[in-house]
N, C-alpha and C positions, 0 to 999 in steps of 0.2 A: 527235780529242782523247780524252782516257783518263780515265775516271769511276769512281772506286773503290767499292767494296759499302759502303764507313764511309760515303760520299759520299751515297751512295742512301740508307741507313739515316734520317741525320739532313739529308735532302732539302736536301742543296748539289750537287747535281750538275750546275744547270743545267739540266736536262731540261726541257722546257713541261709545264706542270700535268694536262693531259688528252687532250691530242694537238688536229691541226688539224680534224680534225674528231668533234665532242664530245657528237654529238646522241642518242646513248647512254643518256647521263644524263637523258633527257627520255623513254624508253623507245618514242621514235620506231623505234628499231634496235635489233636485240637488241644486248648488250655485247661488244666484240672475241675471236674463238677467236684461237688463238697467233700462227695466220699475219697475221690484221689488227693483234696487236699491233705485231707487228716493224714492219706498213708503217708503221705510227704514230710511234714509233721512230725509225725512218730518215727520214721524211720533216721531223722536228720537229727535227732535229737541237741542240743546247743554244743559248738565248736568252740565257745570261749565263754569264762563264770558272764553271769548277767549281771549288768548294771557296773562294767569295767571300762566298758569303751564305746564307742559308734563303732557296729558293724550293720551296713546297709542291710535291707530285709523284705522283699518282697511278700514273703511267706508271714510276714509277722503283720502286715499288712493288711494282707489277704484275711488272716486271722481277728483282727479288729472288725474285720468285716461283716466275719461268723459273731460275733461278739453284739456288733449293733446289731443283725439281724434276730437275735436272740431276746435281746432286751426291748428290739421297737414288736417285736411279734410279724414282720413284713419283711418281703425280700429288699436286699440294700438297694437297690436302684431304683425300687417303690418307694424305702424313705429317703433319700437322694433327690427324687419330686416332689415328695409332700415337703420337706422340710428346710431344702437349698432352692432349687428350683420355683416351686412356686411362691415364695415367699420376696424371692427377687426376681421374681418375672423373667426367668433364661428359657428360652422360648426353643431352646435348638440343644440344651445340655441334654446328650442321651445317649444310652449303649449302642455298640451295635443293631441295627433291625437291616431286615432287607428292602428295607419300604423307604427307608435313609441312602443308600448304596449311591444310586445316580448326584446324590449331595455333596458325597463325601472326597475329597481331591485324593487323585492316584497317589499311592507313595511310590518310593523306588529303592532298588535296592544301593549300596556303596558301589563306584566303578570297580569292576572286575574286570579286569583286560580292556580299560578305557567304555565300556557297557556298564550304563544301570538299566537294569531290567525291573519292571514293574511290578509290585509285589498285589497278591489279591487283595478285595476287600472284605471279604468275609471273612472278619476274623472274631468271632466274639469271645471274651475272656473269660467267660463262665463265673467260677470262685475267686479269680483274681481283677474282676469287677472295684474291690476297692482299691487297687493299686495299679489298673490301668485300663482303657481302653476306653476311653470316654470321647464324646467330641462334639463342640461346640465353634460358634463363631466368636471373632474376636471381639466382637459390640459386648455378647455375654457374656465372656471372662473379662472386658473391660466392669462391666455391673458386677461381678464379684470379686475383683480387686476394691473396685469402690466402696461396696460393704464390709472392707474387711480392714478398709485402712478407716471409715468416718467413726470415731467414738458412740455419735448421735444414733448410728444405724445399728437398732437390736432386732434385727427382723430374722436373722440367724443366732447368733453370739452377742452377750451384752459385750460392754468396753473393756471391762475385768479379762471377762473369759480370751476376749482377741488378744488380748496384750500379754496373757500366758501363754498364748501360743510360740511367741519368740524371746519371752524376754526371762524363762528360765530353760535358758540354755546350756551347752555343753560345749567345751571345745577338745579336740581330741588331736590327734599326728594326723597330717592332711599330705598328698601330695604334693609337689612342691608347688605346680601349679593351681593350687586349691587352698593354700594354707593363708589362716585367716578367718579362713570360714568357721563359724559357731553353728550349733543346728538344737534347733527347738525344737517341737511337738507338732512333727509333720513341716516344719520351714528352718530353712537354712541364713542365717542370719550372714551377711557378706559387706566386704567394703567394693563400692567402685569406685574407684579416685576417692572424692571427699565424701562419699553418700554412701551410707548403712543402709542398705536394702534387706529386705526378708521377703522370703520367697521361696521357688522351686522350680529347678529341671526336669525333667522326666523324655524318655526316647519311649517308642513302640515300635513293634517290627515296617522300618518305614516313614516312621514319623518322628518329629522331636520338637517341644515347644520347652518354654519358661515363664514363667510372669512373677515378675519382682514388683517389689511398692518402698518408697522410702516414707515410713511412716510420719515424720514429722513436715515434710512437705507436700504430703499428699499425693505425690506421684506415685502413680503405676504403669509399668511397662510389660506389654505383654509380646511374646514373638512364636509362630507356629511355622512350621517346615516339613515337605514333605519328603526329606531326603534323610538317613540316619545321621550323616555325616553332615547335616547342617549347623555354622558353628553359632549356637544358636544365644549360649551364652554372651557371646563376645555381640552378637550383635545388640542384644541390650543394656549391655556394659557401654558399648559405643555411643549408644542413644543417652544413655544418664551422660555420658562426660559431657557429650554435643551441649545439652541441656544445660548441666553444669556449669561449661566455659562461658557462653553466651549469656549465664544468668549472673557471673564474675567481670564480665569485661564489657559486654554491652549494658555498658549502666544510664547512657544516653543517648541521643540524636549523634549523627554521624554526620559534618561538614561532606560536602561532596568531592573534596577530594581523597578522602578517604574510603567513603564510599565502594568510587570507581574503580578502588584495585581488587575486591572481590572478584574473582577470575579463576578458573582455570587453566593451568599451561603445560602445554608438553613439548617434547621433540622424540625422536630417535629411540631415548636414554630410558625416560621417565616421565611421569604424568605428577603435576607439583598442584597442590590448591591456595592461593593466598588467600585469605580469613581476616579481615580488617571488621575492628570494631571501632569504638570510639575510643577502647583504654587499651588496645593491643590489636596486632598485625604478627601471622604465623606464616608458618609455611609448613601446610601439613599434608601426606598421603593420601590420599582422595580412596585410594585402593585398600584402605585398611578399616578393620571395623571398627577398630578403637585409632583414630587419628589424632586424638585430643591425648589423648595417653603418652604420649610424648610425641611433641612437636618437632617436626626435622629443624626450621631453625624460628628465631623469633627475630621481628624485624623493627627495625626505626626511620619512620619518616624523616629527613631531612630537608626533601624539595616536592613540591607536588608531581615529580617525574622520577626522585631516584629514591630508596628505603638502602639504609646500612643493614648487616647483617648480620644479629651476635646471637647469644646463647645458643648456639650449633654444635654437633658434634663434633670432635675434635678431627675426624677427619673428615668435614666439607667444609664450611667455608664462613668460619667466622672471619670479622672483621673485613669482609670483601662488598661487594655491593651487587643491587638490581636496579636497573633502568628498562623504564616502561616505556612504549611508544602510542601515543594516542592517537585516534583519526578524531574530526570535524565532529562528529556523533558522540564523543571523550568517550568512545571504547577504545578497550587495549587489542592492539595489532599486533603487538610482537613485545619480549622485553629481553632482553641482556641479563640471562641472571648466575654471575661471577661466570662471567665470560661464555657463556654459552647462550645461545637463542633457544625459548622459547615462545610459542604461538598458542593465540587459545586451541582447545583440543575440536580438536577435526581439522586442524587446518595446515597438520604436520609435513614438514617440506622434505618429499623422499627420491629429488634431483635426484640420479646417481652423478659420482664422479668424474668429473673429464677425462677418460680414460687417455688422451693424447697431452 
């Protein structure tokens, strides 16, 4: 059966995800050299017709890889410098070496029995080189986000070619948490709140970054972690709304009493953030990565000491109120909010009980 490179690209080709045998990724084995790819390959032959659906694809990846190394005449992570690298000056993108090792932050394993245990660093990916193991600093994926969002920048990709990368896409049946998502040619096209970002996740044994860009405002957000289970998504989902909100609501100079209710507060219960802008005042999770994603409740100034409090969930406390208390210096010492104290954080009052 015949599997096109567009196929591979935006992973319809049917191919199985990592081959039949996968223990690889568990760094039981080192990673397949070329000849173990191919047996991989040929043994796994496609598990659904090509060009039916998205099924993710390491191997078909890996495959692309054999593919440029064929057509440039050089190994892929020779053309990876000559032709990414030094063309935008990323001074730190590179595979594995041992002469990198002392550079590279520990990853760790998921808690198992409340222990993450440290995972090595010599891992190099051999053949699957084009679908992972690569590692840079974030200044250098910030300069190839940049390049990849400026139309003006052909020092890789003219403006055509970048804008096929996501803009003939596919959308297919997504998990529930994932649905929405379209996926291009190697980018995932996603909503976060109001912003179309295009982009990509990826984990390594250890590690997990993303770097999203909303192409019509030029943002890109990049996040790297060395833990597998770091929610790495979500924290730049958080970041676009942060940005988001404040680019909707803070549309001018803030009077200072306004200002002033920007605070943090907790007691006993929970840790609350109040969020005043000049065109809205929130009350949101300080503890959450996306806290702009739905706000606990939304507030209105009435008196430079007391805010009402509506669009809340039905069960806390619309239509109830908060009262702030200021010191001499107009910071907040304490405020009333729907009948309960809190304090800014650190300053949580944990009396016990008059046991008499």
């Amino acid at each position: 059966r015949t599997v096109s490179v567009r196929q591979l690209l935006w992973h319809g080709s049917g191919i199985i995800r990592d081959g039949k045998h996968a223990d690889y990724w568990q760094l039981s084995e080192p990673f397949p050299d070329v000849d173990q790819l191919t047996e991989l390959v040929m043994e796994a032959d496609l598990v659904i017709d090509s060009g039916t659906k998205l099924k993710y694809s390491n191997l078909g990846y890996a495959l692309l890889g054999q593919i440029v190394e064929a057509v440039a005449n050089q190994q892929y992570g020779e053309y990876v410098a000559d032709h990414i690298s030094s063309p935008l000056d990323l001074q730190t993108l590179t595979t594995y070496a041992d002469e990198i090792g002392p550079q590279i932050a520990t990853s760790y394993t998921r808690p198992v029995s409340g222990r993450r245990e440290p995972i090595s660093k010599a891992t190099p990916t051999n053949s699957f080189t084009p679908a992972t193991g690569w590692y840079a600093t974030t200044c250098d994926m910030a300069k190839f986000l940049n390049a990849q969002l400026s139309d003006a920048d052909d020092r890789v990709l003219s403006a055509p070619a970048k804008s096929s990368l996501w803009s003939a896409h596919r959308q297919h049946w997504q998990p529930r948490e994932r649905r929405g998502t379209k996926y291009g040619l190697g980018f995932a096209i996603e909503k976060f709140g109001r912003c179309e970002v295009v982009g990509h996740s990826g984990g390594f044994v250890g590690y997990r970054s993303c770097s999203y860009a909303e192409p019509d405002s030029g943002l890109g957000v990049f996040v790297m972690a060395n833990a597998i289970d770091a929610p790495i998504v979500a924290m730049a989902k958080g970041i676009f709304g942060a940005l988001d909100h404040f680019e909707r609501y803070a549309t001018g100079d803030m009077v200072p009493e306004r200002a002033r209710l920007n605070v943090r507060l907790a007691n006993l219960w929970e840790t609350l953030e109040i969020v005043a802008t000049n065109d809205r005042i929130v009350c949101i999770n300080p503890e959450s990565w996306t806290p702009f994603d739905q706000v606990n409740e939304e507030l209105i100034m009435e008196t430079p000491t007391e805010l009402a409090i509506t669009k809340s969930d039905d069960m806390y406390y619309d239509g109830e109120s908060v009262t702030f208390l200021f010191n001499e210096a107009d910071e907040v010492v304490s405020a009333n909010y729907a009948g309960t104290t809190v304090t800014p954080e650190g300053a949580i009052a944990t009396k016990p009980l008059d046991a008499g």
